[in-house]
C-alpha positions as CSV (number, residue, x, y, z in Angstrom):
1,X,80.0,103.2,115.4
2,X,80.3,99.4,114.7
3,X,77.5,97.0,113.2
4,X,79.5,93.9,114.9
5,X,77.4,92.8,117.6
6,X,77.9,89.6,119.9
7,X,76.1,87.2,117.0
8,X,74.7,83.8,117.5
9,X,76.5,81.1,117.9
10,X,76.6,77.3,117.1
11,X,77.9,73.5,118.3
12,X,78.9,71.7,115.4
13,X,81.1,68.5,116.6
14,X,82.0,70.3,119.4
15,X,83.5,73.5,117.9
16,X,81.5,76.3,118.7
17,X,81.0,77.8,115.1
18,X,79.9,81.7,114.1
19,X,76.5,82.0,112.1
20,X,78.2,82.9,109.2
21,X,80.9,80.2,109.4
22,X,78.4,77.6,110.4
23,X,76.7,78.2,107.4
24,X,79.8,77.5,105.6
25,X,80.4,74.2,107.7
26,X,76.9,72.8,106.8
27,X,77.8,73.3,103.2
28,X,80.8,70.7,103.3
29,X,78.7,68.4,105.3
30,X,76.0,68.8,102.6
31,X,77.8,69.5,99.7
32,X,75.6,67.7,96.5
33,X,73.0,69.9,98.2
34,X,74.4,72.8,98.5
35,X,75.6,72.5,94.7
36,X,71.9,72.0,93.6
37,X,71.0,75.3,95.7
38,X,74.7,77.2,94.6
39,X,73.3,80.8,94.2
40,X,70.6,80.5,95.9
41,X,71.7,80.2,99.6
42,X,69.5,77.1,100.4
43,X,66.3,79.1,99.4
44,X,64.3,78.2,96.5
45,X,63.4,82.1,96.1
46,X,63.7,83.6,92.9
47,X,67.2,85.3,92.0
48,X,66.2,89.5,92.0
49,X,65.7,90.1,88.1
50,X,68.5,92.1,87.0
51,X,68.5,95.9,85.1
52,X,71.4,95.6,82.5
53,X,72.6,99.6,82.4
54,X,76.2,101.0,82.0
55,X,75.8,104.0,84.3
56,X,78.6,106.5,83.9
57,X,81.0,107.2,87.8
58,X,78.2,109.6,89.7
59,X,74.7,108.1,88.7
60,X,72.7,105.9,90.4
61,X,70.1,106.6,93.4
62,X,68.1,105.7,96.0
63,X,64.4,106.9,97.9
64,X,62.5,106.9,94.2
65,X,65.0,108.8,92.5
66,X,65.0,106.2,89.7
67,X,68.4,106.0,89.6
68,X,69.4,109.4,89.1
69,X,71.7,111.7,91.9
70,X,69.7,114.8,93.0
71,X,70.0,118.0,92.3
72,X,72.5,119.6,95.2
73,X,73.8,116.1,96.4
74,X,77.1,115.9,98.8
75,X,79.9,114.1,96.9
76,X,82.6,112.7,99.4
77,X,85.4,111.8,96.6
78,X,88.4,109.7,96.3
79,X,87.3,108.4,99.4
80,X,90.2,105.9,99.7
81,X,92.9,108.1,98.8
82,X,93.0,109.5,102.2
83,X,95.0,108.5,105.7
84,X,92.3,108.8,107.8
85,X,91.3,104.9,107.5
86,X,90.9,103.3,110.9
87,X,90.6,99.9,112.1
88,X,89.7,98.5,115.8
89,X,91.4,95.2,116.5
90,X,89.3,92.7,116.9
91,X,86.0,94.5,115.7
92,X,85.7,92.3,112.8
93,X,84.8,89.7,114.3
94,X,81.9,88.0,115.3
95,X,81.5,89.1,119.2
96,X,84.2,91.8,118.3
97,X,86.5,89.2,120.1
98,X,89.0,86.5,119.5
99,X,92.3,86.5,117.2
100,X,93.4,90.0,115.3
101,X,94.0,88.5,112.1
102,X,97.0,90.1,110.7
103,X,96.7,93.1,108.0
104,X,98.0,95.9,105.9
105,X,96.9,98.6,104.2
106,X,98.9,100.7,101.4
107,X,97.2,103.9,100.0
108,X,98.0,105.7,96.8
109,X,99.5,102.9,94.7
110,X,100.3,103.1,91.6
111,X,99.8,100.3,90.0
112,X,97.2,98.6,89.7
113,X,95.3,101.6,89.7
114,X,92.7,103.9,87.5
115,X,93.9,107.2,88.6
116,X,97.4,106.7,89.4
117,X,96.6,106.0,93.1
118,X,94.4,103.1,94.3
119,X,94.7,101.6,98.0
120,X,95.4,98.1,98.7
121,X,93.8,96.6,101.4
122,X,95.6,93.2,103.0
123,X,94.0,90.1,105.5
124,X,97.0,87.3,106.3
125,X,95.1,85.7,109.1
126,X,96.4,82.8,111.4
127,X,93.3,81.7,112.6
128,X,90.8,81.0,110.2
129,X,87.6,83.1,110.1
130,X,89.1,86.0,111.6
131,X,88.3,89.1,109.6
132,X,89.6,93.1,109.6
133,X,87.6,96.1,109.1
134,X,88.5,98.8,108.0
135,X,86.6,102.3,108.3
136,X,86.3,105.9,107.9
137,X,84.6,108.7,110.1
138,X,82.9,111.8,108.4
139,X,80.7,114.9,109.2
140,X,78.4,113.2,111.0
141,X,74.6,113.9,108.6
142,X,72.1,115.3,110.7
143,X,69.1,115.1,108.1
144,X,66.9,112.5,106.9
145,X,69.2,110.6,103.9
146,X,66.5,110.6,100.9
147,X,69.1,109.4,98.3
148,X,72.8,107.6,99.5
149,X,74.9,106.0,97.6
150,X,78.4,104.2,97.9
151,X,80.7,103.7,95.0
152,X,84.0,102.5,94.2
153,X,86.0,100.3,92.0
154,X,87.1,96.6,92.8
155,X,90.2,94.6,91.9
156,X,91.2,91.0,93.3
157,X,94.5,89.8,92.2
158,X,95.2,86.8,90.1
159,X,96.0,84.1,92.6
160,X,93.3,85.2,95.1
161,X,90.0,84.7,93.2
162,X,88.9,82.0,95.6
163,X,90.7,83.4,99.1
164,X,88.0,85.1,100.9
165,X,85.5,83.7,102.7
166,X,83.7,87.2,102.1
167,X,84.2,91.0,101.2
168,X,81.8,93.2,102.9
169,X,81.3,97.2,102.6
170,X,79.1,99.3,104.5
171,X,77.9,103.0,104.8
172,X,76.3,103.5,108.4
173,X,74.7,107.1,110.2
174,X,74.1,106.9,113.8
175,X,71.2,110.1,114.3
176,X,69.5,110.5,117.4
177,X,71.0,107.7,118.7
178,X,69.3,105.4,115.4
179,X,71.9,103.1,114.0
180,X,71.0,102.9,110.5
181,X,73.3,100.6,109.0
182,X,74.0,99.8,104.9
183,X,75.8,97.0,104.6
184,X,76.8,94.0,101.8
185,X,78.5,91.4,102.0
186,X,79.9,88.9,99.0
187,X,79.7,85.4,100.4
188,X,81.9,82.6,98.9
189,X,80.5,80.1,100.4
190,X,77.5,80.6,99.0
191,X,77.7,82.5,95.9
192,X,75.4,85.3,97.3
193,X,75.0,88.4,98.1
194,X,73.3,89.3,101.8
195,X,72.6,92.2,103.6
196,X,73.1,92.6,107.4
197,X,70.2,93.4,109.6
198,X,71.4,95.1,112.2
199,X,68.5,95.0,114.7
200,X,68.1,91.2,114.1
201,X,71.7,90.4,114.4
202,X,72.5,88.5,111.4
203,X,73.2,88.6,107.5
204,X,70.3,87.9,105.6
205,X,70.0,86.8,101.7
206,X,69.1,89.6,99.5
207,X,68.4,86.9,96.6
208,X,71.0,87.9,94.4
209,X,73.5,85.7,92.9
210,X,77.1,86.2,93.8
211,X,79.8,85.5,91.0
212,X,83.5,85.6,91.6
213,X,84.8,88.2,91.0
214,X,87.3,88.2,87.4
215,X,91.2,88.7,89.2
216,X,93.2,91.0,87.2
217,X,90.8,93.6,86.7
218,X,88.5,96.1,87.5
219,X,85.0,95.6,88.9
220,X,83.0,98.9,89.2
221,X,79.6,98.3,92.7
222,X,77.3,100.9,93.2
223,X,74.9,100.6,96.2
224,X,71.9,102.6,96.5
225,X,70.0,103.0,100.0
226,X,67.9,105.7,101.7
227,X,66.2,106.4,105.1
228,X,62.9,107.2,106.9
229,X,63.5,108.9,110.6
230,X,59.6,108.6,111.5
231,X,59.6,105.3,110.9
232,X,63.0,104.5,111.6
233,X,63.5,102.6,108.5
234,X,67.0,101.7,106.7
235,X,66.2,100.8,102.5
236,X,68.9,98.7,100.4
237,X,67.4,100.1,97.1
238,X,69.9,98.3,94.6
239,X,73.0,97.0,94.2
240,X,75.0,97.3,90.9
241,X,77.7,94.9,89.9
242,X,79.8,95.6,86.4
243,X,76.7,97.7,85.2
244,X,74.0,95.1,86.2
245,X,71.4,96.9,88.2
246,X,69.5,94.9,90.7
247,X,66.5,96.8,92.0
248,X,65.8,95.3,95.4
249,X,64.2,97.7,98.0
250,X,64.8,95.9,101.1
251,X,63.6,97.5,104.3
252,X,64.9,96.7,107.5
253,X,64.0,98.7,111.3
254,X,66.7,100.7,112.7
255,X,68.7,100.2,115.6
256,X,68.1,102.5,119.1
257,X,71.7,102.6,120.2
258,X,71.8,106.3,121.9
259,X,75.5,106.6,120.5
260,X,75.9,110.2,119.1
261,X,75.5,111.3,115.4
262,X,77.9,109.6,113.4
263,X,78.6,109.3,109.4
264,X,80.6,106.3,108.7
265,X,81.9,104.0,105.7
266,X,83.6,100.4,105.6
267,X,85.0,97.8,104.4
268,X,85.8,95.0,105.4
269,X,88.1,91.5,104.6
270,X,86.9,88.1,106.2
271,X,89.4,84.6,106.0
272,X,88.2,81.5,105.3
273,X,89.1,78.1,106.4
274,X,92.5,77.5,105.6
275,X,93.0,80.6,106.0
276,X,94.4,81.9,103.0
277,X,96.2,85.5,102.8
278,X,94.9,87.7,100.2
279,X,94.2,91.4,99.1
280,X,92.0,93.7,97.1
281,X,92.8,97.3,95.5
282,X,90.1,100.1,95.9
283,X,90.0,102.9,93.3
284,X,87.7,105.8,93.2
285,X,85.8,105.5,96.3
286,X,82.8,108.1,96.4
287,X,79.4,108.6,99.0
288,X,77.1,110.5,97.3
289,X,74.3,111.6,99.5
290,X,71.3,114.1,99.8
């Protein structure tokens, strides 16, 4: 059910680092470089080109539908309103192991909120680079995903602009015992976004800039993704941020895990350094998928 596998790891003056915090490490030690790469994640590849649209709550697509949601699409609505959120320790983590960084999570409140009833999720970790995921189970989909797409709305209180290391969100179906995994992640660090490949292990850049998010109000992400079970092929199709579309069609192999069909989403808070506590509200959570 989990992407978090047993990553690599690194020896960095004698503290043995996570890839994704090693990353972050070299930074410091490199800092005038990384500042001349900022965006970029050390790569001189291209930023993706960006699509400037204003889609309305309920449009955007994936598998060549151009952005539009099929005709007879399942819509799994106010996704966050609902108790059944789970979490699993530890699972966060890099190796699923070490320190359970200390959390909360608040559903239907009122305010801030766009609907009267928006969830807060809450990280206050002890140990820095600790991280809690949160997730979801539903029906698992037994068919070929042609078009899916994950939706909600963002908000990051004044005060904790800078606190996370990252904020990552995933849809995942296990079919046929294929993991095939959807996941983003916003990396401070770096100012980037990345996807995770789930076969290989590790986050990888998707070339697309990552700007703080504005505290104090609301940010509206759409990711679009499809799949191909002959091939066994999982598609990031596009990512939009605040109504800037970035097409992007990434393709990555599946996963043979021979776990039974599942349906899941995610999300997930990762600590930084200090570490610094911090929390996000969610607000009209939807999958749409066909």
């Amino acid at each position: 059910m989990f992407r978090h596998w047993p990553k690599l790891r690194f020896v960095l003056g004698g503290v043995i680092l996570r890839h994704r915090d090693f990353t972050a490490a070299i930074s410091l030690l490199l800092l005038l470089a990384a500042l001349a790469l900022a965006g970029c994640g050390g790569s001189t590849t291209p930023a993706q080109s960006a699509q400037t649209v204003k889609p309305p709550s309920g449009t955007g697509g994936s598998g060549g539908t151009g952005g539009n949601v099929p005709a007879g699409a399942t819509v799994i609505d106010n996704v966050e309103d609902t108790p059944n959120w789970l979490t699993c320790g530890a699972c966060g983590n890099d190796g699923a192991t070490g320190a359970i960084a200390p959390h909360s999570i608040s559903i239907g409140v009122p305010s801030p909120s766009e609907d009267g009833r928006a969830t807060q999720f809450s990280i206050a970790a002890t140990v820095p680079f600790t991280n809690i995921y949160w997730y979801q189970q539903h029906t698992p989909v037994r068919d070929q995903l042609s078009f899916l797409m994950y939706e909600f709305d963002l908000y990051i209180p004044v005060g904790s602009e800078n606190a996370p290391q990252a904020i990552e969100f995933e849809c995942q179906q296990i079919l046929n015992g294929w993991v095939y995994n959807y996941s983003w992640q916003a990396i401070y660090t770096m100012n980037l976004w990345r996807i995770f490949n789930y076969g290989a292990k590790q986050w990888e850049s998707a070339n697309v800039s990552f700007q703080h998010f504005t505290p104090g109000t609301w940010h509206h992400m759409v990711a679009e993704y499809h799949n191909d079970v002959t091939t066994h092929s999982v598609f990031h199709d596009a990512l939009t941020v605040d109504g800037t579309r970035y097409p992007l069609n990434i393709r990555h192999d599946a996963f043979f895990s021979g776990s039974n069909d599942q349906f899941t989403n995610a999300i997930q808070l990762d600590s930084n350094l200090h570490p610094d506590p911090y929390s996000i509200m969610v607000d009209k959570m939807k999958i749409t998928y066909k």
